[in-house]
C-alpha positions in Angstrom: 28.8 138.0 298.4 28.9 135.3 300.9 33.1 135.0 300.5 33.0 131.6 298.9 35.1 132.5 296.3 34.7 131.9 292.4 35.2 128.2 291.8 33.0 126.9 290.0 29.7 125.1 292.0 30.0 122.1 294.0 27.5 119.8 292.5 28.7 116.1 293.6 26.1 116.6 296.5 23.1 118.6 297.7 21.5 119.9 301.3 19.2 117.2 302.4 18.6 119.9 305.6 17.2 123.2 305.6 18.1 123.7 309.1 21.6 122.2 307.6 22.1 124.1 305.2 20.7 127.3 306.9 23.6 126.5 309.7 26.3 126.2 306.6 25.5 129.5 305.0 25.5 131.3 308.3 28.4 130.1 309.2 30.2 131.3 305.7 29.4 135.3 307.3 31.3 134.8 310.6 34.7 136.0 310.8 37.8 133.4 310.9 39.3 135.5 313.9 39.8 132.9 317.0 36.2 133.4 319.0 34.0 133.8 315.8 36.0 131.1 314.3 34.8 128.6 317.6 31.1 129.9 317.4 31.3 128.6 313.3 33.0 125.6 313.9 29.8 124.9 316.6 27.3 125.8 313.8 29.0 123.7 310.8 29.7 121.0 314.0 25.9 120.8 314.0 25.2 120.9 310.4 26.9 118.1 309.2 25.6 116.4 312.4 22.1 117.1 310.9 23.0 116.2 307.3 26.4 114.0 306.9 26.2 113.8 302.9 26.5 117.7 302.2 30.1 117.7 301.2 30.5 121.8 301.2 29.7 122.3 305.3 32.2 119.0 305.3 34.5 121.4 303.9 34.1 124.4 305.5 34.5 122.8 309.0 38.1 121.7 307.5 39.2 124.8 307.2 37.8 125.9 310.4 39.3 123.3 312.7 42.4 124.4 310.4 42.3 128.1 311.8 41.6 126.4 315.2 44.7 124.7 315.3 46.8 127.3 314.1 45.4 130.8 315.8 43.7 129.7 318.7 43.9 126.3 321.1 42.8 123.4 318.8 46.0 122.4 318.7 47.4 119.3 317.3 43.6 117.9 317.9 42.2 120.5 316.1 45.2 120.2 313.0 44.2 116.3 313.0 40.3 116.9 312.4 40.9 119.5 310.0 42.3 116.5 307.8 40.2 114.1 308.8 37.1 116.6 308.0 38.9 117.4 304.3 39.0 113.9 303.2 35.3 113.3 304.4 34.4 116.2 302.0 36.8 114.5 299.4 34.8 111.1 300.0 31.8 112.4 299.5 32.6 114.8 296.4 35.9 114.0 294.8 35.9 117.7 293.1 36.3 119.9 296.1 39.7 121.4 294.8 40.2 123.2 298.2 39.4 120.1 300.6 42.1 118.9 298.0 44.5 121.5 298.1 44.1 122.4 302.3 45.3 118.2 302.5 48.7 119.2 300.2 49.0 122.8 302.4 48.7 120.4 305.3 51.6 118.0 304.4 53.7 120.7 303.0 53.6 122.2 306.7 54.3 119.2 307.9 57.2 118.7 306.3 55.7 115.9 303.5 57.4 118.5 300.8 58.3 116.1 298.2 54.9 114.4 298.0 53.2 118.1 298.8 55.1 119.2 295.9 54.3 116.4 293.3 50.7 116.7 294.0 50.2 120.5 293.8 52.0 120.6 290.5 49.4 117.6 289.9 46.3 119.3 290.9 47.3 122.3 288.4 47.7 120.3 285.7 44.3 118.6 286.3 42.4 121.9 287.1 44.9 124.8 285.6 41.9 127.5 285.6 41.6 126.8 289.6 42.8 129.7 291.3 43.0 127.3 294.6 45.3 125.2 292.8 47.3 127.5 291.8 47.4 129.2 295.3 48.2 125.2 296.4 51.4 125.2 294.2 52.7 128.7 295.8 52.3 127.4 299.4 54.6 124.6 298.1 56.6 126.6 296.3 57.4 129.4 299.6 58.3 126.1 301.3 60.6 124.6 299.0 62.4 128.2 298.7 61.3 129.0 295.1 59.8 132.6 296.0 59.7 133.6 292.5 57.8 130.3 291.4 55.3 131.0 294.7 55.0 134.8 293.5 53.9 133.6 290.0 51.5 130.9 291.3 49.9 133.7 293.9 49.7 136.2 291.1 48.3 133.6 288.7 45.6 132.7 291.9 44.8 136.2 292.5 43.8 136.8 289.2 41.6 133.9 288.6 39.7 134.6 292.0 40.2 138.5 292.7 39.6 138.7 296.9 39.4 135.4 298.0 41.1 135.9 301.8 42.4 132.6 301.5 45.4 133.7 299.5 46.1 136.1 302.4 49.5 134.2 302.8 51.0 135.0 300.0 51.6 137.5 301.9 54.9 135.9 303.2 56.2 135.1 299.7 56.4 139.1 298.9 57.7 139.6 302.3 60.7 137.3 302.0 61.4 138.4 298.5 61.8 142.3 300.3 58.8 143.0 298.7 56.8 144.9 301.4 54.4 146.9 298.9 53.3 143.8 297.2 53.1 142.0 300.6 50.4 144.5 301.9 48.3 143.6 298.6 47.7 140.0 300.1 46.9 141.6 303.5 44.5 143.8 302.2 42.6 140.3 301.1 41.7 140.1 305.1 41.8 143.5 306.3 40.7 144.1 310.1 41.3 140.5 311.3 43.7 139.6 313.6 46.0 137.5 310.5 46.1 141.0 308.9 47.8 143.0 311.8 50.2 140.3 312.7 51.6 140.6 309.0 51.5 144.3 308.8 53.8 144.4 311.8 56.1 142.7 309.7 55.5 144.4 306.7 56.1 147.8 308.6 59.2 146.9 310.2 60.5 145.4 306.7 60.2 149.4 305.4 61.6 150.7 308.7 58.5 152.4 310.2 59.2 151.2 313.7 56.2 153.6 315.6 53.7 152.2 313.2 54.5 148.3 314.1 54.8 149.3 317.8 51.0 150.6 317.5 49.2 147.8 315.3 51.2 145.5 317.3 48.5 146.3 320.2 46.1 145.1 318.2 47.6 141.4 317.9 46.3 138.8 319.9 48.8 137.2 322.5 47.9 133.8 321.3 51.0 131.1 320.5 51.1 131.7 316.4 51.6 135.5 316.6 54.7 135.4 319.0 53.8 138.9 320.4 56.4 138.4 323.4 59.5 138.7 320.7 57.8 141.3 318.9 57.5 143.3 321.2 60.7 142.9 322.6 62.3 143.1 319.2 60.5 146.3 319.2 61.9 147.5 322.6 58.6 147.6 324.4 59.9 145.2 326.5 62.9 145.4 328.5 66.6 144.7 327.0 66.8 141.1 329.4 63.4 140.1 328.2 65.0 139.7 324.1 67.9 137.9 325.8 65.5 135.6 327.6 64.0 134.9 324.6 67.0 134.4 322.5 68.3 132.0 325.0 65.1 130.1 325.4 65.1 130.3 321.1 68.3 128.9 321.0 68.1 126.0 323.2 64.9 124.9 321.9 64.1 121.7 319.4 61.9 121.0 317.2 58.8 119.7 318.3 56.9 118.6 314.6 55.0 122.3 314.2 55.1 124.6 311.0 58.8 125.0 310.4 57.8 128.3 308.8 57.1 129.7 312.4 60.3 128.9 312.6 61.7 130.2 310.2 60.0 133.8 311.4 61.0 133.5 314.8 64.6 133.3 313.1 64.3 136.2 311.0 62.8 138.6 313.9 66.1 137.7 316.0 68.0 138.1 313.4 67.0 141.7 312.7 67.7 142.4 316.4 70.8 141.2 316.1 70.5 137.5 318.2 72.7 135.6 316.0 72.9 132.4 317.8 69.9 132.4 318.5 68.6 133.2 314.8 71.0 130.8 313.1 69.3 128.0 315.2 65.7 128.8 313.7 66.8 129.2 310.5 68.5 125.5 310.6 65.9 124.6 312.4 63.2 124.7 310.0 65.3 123.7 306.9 65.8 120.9 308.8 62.1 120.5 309.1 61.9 120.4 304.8 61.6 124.8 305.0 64.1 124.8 302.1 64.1 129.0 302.4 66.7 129.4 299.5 65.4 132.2 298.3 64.3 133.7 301.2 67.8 133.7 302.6 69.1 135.4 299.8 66.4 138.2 299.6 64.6 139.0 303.4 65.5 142.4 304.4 65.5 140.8 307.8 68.7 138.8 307.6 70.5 141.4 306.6 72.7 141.2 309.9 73.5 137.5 309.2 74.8 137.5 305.6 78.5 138.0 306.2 79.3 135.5 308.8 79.7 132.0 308.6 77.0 130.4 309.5 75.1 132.3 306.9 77.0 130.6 304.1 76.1 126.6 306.0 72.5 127.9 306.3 72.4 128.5 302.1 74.2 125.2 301.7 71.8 123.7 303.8 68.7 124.9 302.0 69.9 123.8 298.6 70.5 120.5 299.9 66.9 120.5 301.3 65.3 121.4 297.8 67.5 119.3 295.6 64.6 116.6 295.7 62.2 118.9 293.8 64.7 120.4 292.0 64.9 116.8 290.5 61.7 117.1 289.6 62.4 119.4 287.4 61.6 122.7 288.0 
């Protein structure tokens, strides 16, 4: 009832606080959209300020300074005490398994893939009836360009821990695969936020239904992540010039140490509206950034455009070099 999920109970510590605690399990009701997000990242700020030993607020201000960092203006500041916060909830209780898994999602966005990949396939063998593991191993596995591994791992998630919204971004594994129907399952985990429309855009332009993106598209904040401006100009609600601007400002760009999977979108929306320069420069952009996108290169509806010329065929080259690490591994 309170969205926590169904891992089992953290025991390795206890509230000390009422006031604490009362903060803590407040802060579990407010939405993870960018201003409810700030007003629970004050309330779990204040709770572990009142009592430092409860490992679970520890945790759920990780994941909040995470959502900070990524939908709103926390930035890289925000991104850095998101770990920080995760591994002072991993000091104090060694068996959070998503302060555990958040620190792998962390480095496999960062572009850490090999370690990221070692220890995700690690924490499932240690916990295999963890859905977070699981969900762990498929944000390694989208990265490293094994979408059929990822779907497995999601599916195998899912089912251990039916609605938890944090396996919202499996959504992107279904997508990439051309899978659209099974895309919207994972959206439907977080309906009505602000995460949920900016997929759906996607998902509806993936099955053609232009009008319908162009309206929920109104709904999308104009915040940094969602990349509204090319949207909407990939949409034609902006003028003609205002895609080329953006193409040209794409293309010239370099990579600054964010998510390479934001990349790797911005790449496939320019693509589909036919910027090829411009989208062959994201793509090797964030393969170059350890995105290995194998088989997302082989399967997004969006590249369509892009698979006959010749940068097309250096882009797949590229990506199987990138994963031939963990395909060591043995996968």
């Amino acid at each position: 009832m309170l969205g926590v999920g169904s891992e089992p109970a953290d025991t390795g510590t206890h509230p000390t606080n009422q006031v604490a605690y009362d903060l803590y399990l407040h802060s579990i009701e407010v939405s993870h959209d960018e201003k409810p997000n700030k007003r629970a990242i004050a309330m779990l700020e204040r709770a572990v300020g009142l009592d430092p030993t409860y490992a679970p607020a520890w945790q759920a201000l990780g994941i909040r300074y995470y959502f900070d960092s990524l939908y709103s203006s926390g930035g890289e500041e925000a991104f850095q005490k998101s770990n920080a916060t995760f591994e002072r909830a991993l000091a104090l209780d060694p068996n959070l398994i998503l302060a555990a898994g958040q620190l792998i999602n962390h480095r496999v966005e960062r572009g850490d893939l090999t370690k990221a990949f070692k220890e995700a396939r690690a924490l499932v063998k240690r916990r295999p009836q963890s859905a977070l593991a699981h969900f762990s191993l498929a944000y390694a596995d989208r990265y490293a360009g094994l979408l059929e591994d990822s779907s497995r791992e999601c599916d195998a998630a899912l089912r251990l821990d039916p609605g938890n919204y944090l396996f919202r971004s499996c959504a992107w594994t279904f997508l990439y695969l051309g899978q659209p129907e099974r895309a919207r399952e994972y959206v439907q985990l977080d309906t009505g936020s602000e995460w949920a429309n900016w997929v759906t855009v996607s998902i509806l332009v993936e099955e053609g239904k232009l009008k319908d993106a162009r309206d929920v598209l109104k709904k999308v904040p104009a915040t940094a992540r969602y990349h509204r401006d090319l949207a909407e100009a990939v949409l034609g609600l902006r003028p003609p010039a205002e895609l080329d601007r953006i193409a040209q400002e794409n293309t010239t760009s370099l990579a600054v140490g964010d998510d390479p999977e934001n990349s790797y979108y911005q790449g496939s929306l320019l693509a589909y509206a036919g910027k090829k320069d411009a989208a062959v420069h994201m793509l090797r952009m964030a393969i170059e950034q350890n995105y290995c996108s194998y088989s997302a290169l082989e399967n997004d509806p969006l590249l369509d455009k892009l698979r006959a010329t010749p940068e097309f065929a250096e882009l797949l080259k590229a990506a199987r070099f990138c994963q031939e690490p963990l395909l060591a591994e043995g996968r």
